[in-house]
CHARMM internal coordinates of N, CA and C (Angstrom, degrees):
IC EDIT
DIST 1 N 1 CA 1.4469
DIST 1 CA 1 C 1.5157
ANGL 1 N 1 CA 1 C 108.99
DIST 1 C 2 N 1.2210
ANGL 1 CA 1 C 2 N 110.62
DIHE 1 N 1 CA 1 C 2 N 153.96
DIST 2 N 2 CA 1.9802
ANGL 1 C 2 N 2 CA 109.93
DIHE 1 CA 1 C 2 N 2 CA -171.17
DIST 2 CA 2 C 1.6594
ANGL 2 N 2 CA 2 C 88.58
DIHE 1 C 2 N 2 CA 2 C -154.59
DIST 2 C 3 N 1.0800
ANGL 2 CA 2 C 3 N 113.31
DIHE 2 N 2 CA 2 C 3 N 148.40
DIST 3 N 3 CA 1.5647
ANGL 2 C 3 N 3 CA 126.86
DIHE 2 CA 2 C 3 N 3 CA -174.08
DIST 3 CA 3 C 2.0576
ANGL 3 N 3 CA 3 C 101.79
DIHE 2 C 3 N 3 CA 3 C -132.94
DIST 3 C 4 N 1.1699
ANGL 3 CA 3 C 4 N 80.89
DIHE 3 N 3 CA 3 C 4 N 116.71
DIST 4 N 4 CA 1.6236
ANGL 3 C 4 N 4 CA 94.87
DIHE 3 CA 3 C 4 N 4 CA 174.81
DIST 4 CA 4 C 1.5490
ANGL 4 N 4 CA 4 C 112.49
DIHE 3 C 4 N 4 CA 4 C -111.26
DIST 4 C 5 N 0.8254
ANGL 4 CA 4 C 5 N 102.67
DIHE 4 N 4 CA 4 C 5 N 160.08
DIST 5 N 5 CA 1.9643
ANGL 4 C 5 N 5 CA 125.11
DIHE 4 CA 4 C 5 N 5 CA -173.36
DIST 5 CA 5 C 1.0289
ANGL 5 N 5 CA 5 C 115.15
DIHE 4 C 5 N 5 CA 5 C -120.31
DIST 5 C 6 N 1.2357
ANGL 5 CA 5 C 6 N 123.54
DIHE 5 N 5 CA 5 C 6 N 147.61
DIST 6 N 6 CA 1.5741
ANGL 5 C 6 N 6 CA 137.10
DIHE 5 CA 5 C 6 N 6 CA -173.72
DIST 6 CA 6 C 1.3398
ANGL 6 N 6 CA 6 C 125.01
DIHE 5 C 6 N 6 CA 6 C -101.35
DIST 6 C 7 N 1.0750
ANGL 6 CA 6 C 7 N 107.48
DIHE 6 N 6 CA 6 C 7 N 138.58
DIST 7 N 7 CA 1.7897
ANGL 6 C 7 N 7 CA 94.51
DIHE 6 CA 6 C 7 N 7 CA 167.82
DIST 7 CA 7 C 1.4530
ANGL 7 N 7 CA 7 C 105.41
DIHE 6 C 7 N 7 CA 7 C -166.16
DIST 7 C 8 N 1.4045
ANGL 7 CA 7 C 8 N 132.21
DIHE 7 N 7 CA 7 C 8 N -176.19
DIST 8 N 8 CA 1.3091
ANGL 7 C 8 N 8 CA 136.15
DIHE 7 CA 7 C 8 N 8 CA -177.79
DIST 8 CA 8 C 1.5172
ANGL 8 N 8 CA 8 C 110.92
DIHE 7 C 8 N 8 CA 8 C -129.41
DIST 8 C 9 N 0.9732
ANGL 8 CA 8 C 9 N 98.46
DIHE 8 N 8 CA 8 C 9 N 145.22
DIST 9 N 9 CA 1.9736
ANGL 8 C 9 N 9 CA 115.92
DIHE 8 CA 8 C 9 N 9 CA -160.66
DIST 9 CA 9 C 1.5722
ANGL 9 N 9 CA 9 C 87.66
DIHE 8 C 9 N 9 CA 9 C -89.04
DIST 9 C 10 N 1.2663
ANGL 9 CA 9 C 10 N 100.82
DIHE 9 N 9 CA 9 C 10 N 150.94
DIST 10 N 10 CA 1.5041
ANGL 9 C 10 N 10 CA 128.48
DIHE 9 CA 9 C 10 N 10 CA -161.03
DIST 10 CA 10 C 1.0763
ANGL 10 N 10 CA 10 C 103.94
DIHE 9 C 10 N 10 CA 10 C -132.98
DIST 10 C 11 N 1.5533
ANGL 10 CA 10 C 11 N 141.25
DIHE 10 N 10 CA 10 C 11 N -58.50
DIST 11 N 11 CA 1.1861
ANGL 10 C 11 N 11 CA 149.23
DIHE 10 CA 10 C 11 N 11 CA 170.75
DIST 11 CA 11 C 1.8631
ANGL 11 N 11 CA 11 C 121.33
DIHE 10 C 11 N 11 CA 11 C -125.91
DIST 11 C 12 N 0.7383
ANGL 11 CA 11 C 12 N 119.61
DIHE 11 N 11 CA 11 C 12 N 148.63
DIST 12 N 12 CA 1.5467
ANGL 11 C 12 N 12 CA 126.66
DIHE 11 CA 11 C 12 N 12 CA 159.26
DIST 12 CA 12 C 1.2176
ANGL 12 N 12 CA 12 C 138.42
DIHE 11 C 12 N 12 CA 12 C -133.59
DIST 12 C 13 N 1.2169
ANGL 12 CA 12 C 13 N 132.41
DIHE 12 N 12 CA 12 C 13 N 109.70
DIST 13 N 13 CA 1.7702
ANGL 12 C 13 N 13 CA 144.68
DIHE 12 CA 12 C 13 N 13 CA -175.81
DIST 13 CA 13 C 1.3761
ANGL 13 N 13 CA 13 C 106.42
DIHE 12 C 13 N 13 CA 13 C -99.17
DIST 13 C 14 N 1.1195
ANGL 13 CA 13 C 14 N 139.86
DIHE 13 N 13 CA 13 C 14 N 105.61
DIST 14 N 14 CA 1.3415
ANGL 13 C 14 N 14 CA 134.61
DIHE 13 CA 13 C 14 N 14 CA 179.42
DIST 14 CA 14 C 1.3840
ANGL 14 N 14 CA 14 C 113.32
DIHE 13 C 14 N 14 CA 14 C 91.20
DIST 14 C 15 N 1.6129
ANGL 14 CA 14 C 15 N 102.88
DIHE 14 N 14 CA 14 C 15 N -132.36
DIST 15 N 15 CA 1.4095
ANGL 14 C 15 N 15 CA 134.48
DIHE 14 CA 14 C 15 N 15 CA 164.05
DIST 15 CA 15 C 1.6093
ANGL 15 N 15 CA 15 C 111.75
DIHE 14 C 15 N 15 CA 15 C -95.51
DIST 15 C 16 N 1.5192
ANGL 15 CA 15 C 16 N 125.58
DIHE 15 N 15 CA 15 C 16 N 9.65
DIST 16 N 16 CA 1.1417
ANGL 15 C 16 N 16 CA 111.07
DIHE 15 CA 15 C 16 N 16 CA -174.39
DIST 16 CA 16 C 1.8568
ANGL 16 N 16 CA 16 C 95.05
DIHE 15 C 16 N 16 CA 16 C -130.09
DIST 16 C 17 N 1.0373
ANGL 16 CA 16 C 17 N 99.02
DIHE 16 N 16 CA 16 C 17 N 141.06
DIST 17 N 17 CA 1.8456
ANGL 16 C 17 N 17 CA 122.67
DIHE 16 CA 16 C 17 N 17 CA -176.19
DIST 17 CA 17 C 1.6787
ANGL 17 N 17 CA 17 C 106.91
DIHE 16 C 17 N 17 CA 17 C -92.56
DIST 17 C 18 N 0.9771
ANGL 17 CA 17 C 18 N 142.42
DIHE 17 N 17 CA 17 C 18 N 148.75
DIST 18 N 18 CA 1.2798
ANGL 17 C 18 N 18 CA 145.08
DIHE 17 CA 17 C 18 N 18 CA 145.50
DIST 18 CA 18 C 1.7947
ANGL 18 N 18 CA 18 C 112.95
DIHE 17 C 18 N 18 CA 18 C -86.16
DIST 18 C 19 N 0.8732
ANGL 18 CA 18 C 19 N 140.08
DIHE 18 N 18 CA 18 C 19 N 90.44
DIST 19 N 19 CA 1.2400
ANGL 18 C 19 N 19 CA 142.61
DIHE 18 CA 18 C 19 N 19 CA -162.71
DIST 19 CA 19 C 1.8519
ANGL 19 N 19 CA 19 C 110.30
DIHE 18 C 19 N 19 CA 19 C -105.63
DIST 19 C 20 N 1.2141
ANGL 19 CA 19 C 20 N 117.75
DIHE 19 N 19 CA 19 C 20 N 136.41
DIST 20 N 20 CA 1.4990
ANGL 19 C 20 N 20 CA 138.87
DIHE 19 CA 19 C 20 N 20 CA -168.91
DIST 20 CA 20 C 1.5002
ANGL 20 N 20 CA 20 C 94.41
DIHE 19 C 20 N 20 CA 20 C -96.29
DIST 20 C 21 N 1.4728
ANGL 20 CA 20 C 21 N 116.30
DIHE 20 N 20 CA 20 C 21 N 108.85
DIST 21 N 21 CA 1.5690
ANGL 20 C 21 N 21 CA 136.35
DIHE 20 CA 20 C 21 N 21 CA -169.94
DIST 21 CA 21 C 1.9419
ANGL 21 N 21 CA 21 C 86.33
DIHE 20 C 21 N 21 CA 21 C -120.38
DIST 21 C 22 N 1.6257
ANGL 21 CA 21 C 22 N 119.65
DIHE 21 N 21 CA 21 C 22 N 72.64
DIST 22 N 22 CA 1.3780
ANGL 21 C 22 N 22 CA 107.75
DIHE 21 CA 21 C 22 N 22 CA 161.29
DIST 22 CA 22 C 1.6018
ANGL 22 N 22 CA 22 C 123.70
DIHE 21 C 22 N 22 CA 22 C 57.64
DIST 22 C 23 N 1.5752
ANGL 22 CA 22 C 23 N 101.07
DIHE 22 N 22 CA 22 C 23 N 29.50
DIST 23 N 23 CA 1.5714
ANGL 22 C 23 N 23 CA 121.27
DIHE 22 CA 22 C 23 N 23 CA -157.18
DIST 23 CA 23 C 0.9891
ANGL 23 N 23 CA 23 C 135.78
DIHE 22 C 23 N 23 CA 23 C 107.84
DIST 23 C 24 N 1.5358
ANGL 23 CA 23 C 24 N 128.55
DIHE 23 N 23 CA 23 C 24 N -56.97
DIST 24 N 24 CA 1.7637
ANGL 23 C 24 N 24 CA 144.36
DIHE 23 CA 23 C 24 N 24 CA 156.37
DIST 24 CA 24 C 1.5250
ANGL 24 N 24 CA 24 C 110.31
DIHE 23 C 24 N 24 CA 24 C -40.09
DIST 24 C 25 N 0.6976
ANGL 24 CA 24 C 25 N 112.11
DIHE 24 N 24 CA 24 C 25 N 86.70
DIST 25 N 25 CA 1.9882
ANGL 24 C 25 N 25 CA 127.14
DIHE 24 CA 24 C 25 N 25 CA 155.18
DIST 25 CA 25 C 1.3038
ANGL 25 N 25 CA 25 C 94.42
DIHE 24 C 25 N 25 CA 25 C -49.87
DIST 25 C 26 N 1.6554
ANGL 25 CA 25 C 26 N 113.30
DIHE 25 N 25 CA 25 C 26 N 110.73
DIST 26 N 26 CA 1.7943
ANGL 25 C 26 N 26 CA 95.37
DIHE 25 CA 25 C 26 N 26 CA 163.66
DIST 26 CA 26 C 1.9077
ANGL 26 N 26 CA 26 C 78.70
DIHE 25 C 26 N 26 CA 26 C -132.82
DIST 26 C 27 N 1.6692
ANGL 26 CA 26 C 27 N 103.14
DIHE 26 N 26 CA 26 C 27 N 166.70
DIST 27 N 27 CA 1.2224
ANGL 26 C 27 N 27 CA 108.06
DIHE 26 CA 26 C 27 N 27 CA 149.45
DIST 27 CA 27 C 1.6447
ANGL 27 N 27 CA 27 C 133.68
DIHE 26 C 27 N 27 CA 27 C -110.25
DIST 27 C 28 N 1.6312
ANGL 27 CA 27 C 28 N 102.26
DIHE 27 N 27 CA 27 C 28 N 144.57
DIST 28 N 28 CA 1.7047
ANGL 27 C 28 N 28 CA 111.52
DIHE 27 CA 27 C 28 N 28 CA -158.22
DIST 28 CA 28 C 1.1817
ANGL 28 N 28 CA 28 C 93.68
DIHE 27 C 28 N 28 CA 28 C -129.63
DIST 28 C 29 N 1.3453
ANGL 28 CA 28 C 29 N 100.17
DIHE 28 N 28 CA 28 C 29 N 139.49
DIST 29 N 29 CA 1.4253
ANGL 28 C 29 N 29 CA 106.50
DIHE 28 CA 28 C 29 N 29 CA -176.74
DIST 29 CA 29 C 1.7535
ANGL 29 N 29 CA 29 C 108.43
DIHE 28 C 29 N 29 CA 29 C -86.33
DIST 29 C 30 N 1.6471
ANGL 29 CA 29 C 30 N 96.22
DIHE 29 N 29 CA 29 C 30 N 147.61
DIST 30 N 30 CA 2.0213
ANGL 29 C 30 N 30 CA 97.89
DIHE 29 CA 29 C 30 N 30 CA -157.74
DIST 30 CA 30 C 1.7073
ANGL 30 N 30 CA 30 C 77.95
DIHE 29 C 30 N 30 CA 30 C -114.58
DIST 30 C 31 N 1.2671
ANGL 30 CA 30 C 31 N 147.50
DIHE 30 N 30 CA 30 C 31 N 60.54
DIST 31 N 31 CA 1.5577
ANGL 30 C 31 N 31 CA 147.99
DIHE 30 CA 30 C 31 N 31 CA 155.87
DIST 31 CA 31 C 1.2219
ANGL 31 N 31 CA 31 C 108.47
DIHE 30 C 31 N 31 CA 31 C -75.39
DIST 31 C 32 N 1.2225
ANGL 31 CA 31 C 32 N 128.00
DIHE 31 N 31 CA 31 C 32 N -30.15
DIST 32 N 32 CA 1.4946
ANGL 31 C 32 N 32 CA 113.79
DIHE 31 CA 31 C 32 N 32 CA 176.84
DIST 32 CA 32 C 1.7355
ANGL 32 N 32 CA 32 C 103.48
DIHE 31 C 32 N 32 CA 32 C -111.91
DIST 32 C 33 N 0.9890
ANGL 32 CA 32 C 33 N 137.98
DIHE 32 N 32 CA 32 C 33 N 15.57
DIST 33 N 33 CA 1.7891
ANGL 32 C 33 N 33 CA 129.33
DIHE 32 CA 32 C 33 N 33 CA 148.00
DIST 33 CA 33 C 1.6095
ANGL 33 N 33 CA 33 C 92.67
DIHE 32 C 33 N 33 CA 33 C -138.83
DIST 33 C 34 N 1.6636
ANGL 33 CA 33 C 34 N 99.53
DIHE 33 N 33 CA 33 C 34 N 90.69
DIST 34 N 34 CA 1.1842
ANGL 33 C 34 N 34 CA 107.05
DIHE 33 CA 33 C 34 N 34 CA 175.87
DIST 34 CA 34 C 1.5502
ANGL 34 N 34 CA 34 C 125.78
DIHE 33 C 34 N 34 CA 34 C -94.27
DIST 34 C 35 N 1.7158
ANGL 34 CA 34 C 35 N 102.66
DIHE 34 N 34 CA 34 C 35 N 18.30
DIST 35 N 35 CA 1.3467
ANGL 34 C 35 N 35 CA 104.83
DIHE 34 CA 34 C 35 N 35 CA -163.73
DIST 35 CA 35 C 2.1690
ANGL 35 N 35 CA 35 C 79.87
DIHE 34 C 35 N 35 CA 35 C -122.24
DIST 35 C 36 N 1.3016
ANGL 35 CA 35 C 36 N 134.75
DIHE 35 N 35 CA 35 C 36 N 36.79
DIST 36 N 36 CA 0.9834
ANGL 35 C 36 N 36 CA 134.17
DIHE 35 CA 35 C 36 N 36 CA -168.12
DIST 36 CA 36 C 1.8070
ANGL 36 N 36 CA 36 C 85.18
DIHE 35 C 36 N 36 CA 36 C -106.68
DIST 36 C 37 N 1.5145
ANGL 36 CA 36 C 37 N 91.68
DIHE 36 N 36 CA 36 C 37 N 159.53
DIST 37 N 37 CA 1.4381
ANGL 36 C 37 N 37 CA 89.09
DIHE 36 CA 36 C 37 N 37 CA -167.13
DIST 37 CA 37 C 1.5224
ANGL 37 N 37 CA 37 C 100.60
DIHE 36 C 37 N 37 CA 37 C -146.98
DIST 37 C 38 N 1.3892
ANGL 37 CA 37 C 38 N 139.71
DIHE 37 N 37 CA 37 C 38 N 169.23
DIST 38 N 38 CA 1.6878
ANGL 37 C 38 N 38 CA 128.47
DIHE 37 CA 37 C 38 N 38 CA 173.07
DIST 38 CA 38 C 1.5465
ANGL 38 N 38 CA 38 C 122.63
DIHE 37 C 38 N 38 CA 38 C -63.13
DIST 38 C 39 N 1.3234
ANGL 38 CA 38 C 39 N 109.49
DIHE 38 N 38 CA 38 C 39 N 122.84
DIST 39 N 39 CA 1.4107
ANGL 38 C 39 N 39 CA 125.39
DIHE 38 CA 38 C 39 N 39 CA -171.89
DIST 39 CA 39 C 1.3961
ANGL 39 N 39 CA 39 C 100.36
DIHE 38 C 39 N 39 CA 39 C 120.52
DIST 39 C 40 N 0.8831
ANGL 39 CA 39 C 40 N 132.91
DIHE 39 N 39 CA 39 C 40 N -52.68
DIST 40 N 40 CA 1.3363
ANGL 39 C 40 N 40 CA 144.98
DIHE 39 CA 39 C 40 N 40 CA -155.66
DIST 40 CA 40 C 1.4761
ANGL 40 N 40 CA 40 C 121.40
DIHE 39 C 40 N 40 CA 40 C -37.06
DIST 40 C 41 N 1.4113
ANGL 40 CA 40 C 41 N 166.81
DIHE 40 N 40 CA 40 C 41 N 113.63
DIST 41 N 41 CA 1.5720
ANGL 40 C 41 N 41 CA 141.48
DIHE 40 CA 40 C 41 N 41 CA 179.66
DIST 41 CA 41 C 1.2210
ANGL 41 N 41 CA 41 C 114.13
DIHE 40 C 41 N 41 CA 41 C -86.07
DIST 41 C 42 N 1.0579
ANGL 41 CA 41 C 42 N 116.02
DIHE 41 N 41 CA 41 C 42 N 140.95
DIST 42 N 42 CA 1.6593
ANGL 41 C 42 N 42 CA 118.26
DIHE 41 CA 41 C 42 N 42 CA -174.82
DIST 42 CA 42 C 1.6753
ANGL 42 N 42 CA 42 C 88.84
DIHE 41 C 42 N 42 CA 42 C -134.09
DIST 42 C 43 N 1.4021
ANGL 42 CA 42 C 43 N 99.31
DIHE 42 N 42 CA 42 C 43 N 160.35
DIST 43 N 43 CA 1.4595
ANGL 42 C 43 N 43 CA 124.65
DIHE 42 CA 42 C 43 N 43 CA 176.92
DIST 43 CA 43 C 1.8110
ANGL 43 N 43 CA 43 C 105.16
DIHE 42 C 43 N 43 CA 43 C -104.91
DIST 43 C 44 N 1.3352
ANGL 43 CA 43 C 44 N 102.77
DIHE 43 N 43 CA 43 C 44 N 134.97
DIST 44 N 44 CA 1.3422
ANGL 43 C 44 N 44 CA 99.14
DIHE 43 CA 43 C 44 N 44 CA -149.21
DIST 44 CA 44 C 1.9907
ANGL 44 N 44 CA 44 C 102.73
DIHE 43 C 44 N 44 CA 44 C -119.92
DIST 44 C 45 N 1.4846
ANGL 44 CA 44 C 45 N 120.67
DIHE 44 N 44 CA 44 C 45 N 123.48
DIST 45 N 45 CA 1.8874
ANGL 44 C 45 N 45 CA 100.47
DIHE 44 CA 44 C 45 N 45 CA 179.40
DIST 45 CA 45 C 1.6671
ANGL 45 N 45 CA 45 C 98.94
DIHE 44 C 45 N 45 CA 45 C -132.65
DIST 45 C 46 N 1.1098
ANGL 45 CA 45 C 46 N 120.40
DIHE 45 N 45 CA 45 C 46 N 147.24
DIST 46 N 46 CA 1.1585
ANGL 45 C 46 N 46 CA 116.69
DIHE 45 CA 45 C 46 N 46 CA 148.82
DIST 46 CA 46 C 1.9647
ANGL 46 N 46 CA 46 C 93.46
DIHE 45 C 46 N 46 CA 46 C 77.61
DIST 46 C 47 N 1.2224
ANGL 46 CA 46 C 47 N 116.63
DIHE 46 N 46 CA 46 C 47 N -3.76
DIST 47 N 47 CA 1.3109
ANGL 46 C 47 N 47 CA 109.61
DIHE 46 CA 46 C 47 N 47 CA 172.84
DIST 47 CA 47 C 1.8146
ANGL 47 N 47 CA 47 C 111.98
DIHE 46 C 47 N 47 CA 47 C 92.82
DIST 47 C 48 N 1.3763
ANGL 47 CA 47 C 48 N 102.78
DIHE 47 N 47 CA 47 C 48 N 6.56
DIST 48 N 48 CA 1.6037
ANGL 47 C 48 N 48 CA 121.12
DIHE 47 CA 47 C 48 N 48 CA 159.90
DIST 48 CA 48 C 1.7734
ANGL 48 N 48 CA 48 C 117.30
DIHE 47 C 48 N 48 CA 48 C -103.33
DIST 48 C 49 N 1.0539
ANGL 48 CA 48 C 49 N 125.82
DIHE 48 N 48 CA 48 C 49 N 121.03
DIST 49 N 49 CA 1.3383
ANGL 48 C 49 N 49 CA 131.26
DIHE 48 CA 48 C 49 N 49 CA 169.18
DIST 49 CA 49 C 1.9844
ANGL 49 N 49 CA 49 C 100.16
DIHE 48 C 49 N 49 CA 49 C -59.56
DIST 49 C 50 N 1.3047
ANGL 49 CA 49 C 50 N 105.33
DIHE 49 N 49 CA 49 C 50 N 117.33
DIST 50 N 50 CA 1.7354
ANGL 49 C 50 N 50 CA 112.43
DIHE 49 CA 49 C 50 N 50 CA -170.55
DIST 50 CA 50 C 1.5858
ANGL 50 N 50 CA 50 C 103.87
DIHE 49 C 50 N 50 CA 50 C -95.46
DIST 50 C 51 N 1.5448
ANGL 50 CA 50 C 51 N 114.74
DIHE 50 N 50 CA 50 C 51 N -35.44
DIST 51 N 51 CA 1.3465
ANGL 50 C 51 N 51 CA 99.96
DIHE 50 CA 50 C 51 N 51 CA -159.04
DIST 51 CA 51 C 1.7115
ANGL 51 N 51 CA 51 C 99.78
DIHE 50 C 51 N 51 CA 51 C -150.51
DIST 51 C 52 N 0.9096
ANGL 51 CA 51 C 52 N 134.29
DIHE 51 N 51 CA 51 C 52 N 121.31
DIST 52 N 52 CA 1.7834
ANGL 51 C 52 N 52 CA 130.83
DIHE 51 CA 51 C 52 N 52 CA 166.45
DIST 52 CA 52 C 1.4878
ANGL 52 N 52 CA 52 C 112.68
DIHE 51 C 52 N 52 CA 52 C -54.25
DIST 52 C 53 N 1.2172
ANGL 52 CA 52 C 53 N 141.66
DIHE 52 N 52 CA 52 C 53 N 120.27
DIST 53 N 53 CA 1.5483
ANGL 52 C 53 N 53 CA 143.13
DIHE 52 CA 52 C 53 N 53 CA 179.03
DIST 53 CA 53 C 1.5914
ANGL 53 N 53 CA 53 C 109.73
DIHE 52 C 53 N 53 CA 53 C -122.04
DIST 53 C 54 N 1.2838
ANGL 53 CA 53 C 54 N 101.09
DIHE 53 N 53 CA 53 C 54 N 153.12
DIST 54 N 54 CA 1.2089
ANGL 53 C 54 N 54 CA 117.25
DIHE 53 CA 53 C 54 N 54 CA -176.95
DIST 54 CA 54 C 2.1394
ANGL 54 N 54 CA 54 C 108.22
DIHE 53 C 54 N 54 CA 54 C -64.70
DIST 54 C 55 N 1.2743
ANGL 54 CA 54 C 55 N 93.28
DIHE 54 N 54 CA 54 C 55 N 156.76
DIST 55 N 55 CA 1.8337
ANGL 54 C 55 N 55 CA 85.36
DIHE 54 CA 54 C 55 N 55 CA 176.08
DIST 55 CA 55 C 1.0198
ANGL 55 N 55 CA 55 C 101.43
DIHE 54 C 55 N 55 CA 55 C -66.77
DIST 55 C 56 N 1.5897
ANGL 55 CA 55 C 56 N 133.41
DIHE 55 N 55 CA 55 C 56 N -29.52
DIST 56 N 56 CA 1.6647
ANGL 55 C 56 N 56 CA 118.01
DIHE 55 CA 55 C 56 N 56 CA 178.77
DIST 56 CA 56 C 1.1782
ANGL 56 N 56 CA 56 C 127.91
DIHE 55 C 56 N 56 CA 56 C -61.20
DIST 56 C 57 N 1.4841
ANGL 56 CA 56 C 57 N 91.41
DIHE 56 N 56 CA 56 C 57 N -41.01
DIST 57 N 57 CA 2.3941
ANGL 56 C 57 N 57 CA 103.22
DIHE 56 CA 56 C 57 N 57 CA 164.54
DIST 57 CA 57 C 1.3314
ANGL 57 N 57 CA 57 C 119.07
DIHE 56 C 57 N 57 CA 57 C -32.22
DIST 57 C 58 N 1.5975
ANGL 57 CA 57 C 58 N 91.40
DIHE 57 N 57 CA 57 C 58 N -55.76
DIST 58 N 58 CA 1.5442
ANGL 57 C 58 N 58 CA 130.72
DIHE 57 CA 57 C 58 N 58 CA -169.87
DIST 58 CA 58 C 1.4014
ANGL 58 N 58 CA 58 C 98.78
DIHE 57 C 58 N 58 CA 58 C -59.12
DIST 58 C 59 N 1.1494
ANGL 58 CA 58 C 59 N 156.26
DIHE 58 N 58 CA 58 C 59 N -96.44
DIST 59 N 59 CA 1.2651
ANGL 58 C 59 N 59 CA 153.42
DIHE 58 CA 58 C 59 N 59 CA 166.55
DIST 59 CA 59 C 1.5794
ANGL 59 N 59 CA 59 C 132.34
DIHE 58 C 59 N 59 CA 59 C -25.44
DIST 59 C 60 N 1.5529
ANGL 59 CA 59 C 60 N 106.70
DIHE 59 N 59 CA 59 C 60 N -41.50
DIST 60 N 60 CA 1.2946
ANGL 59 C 60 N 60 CA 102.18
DIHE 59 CA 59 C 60 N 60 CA 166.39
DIST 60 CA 60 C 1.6898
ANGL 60 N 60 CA 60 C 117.51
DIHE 59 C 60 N 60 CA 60 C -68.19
DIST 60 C 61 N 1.2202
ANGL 60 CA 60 C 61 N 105.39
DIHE 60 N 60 CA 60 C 61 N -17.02
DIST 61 N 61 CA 1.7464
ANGL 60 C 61 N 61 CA 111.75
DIHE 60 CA 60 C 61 N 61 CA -174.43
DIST 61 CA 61 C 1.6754
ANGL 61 N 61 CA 61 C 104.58
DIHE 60 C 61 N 61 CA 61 C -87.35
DIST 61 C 62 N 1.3531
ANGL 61 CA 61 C 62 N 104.05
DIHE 61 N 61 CA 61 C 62 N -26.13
DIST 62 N 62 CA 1.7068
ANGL 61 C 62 N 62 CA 92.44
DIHE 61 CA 61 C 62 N 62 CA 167.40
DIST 62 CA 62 C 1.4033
ANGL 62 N 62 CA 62 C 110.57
DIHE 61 C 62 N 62 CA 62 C -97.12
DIST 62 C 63 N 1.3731
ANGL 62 CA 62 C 63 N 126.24
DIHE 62 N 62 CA 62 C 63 N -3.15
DIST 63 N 63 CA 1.0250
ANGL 62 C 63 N 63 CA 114.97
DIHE 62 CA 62 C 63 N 63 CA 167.78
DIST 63 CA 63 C 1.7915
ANGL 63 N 63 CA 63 C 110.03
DIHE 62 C 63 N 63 CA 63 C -88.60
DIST 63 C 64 N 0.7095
ANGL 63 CA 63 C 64 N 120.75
DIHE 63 N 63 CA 63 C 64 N -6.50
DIST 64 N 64 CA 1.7696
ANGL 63 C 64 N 64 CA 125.81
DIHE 63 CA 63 C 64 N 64 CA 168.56
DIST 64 CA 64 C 1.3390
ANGL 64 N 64 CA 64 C 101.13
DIHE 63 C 64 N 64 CA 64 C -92.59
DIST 64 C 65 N 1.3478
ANGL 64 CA 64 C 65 N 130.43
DIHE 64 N 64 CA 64 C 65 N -57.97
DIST 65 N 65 CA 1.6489
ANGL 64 C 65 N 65 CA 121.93
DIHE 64 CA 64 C 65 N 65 CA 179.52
DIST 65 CA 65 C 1.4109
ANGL 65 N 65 CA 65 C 109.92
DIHE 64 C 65 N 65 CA 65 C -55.13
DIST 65 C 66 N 1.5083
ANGL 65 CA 65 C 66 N 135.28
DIHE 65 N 65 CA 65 C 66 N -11.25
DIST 66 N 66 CA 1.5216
ANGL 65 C 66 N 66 CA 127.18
DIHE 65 CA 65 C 66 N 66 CA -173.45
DIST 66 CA 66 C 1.4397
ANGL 66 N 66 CA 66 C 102.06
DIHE 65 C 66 N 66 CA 66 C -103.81
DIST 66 C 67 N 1.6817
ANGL 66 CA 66 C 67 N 125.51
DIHE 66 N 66 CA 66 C 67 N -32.98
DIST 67 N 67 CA 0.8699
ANGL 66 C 67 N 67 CA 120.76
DIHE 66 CA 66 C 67 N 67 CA 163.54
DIST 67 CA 67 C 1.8203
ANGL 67 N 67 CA 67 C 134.20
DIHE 66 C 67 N 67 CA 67 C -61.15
DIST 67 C 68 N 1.6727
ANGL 67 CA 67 C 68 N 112.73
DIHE 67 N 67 CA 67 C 68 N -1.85
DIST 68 N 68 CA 1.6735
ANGL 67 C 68 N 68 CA 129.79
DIHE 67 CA 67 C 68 N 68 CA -169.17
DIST 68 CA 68 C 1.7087
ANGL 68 N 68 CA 68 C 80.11
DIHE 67 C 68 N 68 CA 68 C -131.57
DIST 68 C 69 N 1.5001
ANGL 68 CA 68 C 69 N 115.85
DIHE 68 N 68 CA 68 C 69 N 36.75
DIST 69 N 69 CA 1.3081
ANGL 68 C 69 N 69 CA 112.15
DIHE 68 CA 68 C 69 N 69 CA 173.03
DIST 69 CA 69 C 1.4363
ANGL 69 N 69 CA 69 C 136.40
DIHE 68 C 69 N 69 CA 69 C 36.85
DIST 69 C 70 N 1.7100
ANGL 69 CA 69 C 70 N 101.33
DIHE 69 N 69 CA 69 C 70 N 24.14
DIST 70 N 70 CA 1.5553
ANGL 69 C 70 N 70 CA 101.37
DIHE 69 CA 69 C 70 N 70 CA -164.03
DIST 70 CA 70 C 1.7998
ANGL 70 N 70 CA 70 C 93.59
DIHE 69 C 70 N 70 CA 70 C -93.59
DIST 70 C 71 N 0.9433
ANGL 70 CA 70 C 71 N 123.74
DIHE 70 N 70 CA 70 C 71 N 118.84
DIST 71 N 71 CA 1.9604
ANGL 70 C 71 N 71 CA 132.22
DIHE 70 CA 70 C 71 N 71 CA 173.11
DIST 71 CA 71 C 1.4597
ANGL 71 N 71 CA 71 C 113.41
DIHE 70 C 71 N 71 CA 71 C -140.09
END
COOR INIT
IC SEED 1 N 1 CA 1 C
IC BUILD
């Protein structure tokens, strides 16, 4: 089992995204959804963006991570 996190890309230079983790700006590398673009939410593991999700994904997954107290 592996648990990934969500967030939405803010900027992109290359292959690497700046992505909004609930405040934390980190950068993740977008090599495997290379057609992801700014705004976008991606599901994020290991510090690779895995999958592009809808804003509804996107919200219901922080609304389950706040509810297992993860913020």
């Amino acid at each position: 089992m592996c648990l990934a996190v969500a967030g939405k890309i803010e900027k992109i230079e290359g292959d690497i995204g700046v992505v909004d983790l609930g405040g934390v700006r980190q950068p993740v590398s977008l090599i495997m959804v290379p057609e992801a673009k700014e705004g976008d939410y991606v599901l994020i593991h290991t510090g690779y963006a895995v999958e592009i999700i809808s804003e509804e994904a996107y919200q219901e997954t922080v609304k389950l991570l706040k509810e297992l107290r993860w913020e």
